[in-house]
C-alpha positions in Angstrom: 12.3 -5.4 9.8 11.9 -3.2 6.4 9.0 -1.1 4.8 8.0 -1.9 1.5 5.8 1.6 0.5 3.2 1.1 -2.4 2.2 4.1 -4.2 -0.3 4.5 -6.6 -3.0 7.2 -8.3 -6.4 6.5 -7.4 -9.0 9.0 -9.4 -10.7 12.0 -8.0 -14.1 11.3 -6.4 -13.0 7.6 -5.6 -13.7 7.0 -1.4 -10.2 7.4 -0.1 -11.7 6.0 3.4 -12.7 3.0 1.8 -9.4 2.9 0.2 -7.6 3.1 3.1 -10.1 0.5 4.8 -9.1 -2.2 1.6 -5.3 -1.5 2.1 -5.3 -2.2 5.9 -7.8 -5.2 5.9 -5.0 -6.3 2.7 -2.2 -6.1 4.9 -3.8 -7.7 8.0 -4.9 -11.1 5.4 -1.5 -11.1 4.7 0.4 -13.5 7.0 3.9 -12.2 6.8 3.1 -8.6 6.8 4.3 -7.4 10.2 0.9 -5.4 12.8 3.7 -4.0 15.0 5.0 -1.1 13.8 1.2 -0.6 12.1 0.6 -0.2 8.2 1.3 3.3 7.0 -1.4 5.1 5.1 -1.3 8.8 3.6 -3.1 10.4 0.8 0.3 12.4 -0.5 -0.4 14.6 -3.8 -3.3 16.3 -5.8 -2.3 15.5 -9.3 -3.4 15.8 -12.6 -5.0 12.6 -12.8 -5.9 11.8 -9.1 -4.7 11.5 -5.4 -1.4 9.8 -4.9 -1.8 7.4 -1.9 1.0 5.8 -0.2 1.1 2.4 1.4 3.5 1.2 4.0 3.5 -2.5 5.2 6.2 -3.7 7.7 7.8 -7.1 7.5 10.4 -9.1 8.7 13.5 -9.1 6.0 13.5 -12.8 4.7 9.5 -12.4 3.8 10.4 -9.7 0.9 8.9 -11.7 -1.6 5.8 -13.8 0.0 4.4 -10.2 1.3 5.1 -8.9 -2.4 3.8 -11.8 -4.1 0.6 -11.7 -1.8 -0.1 -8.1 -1.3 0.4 -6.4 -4.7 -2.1 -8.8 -6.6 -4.6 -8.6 -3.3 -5.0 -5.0 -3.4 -5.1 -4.5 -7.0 -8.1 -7.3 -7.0 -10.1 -5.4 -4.1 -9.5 -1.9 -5.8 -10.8 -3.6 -9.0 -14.1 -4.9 -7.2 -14.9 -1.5 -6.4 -14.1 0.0 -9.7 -10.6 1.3 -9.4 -7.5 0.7 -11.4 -4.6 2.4 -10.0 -3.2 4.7 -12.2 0.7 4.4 -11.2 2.8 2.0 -8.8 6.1 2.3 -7.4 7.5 -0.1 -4.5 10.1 1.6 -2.7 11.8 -0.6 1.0 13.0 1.3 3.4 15.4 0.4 6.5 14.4 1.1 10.1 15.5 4.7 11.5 15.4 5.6 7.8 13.3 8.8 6.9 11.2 7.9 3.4 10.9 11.0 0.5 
């Protein structure tokens, strides 16, 4: 299995619960994200323009694409219902036994 890490700036005062409540309900609707080992979650940086949040979702190697092409586009819609627009995104995989940073 691989880690495909999300990470985006979400604005200061924004509900980072919540956020992190929209990001794990994302990757439990989506089928081919892995729930063993769990989604990763960590507010990461104060910066200029917000809190940096990082997003982990597990998955087995051969659904690369069906968790991208289902997860990117279902958080960016649930962040928009509550008023957010992510400010940055990378996506970044990482291997098992492999330390992320």
């Amino acid at each position: 299995s691989r880690r495909m890490d999300l990470s985006f700036v979400v604005p200061y005062g924004a509900d980072i619960a919540e956020i992190e409540k929209i990001l794990l309900d994302a990757a439990r609707e989506t089928p081919a994200a892995l729930a063993n080992p769990p989604p990763f979650f960590m507010p990461d940086q104060l910066g200029p323009n917000g809190t940096a949040i990082i997003f982990g979702v597990w998955f087995n190697q051969e659904d690369f694409v069906e968790v991208r092409r289902r997860l990117v586009p279902h958080i960016a819609n649930r962040l928009a219902d509550i008023g957010l627009k992510p400010a940055a995104q990378t996506i970044r995989l990482e291997e098992p036994g492999s330390r992320a940073g």
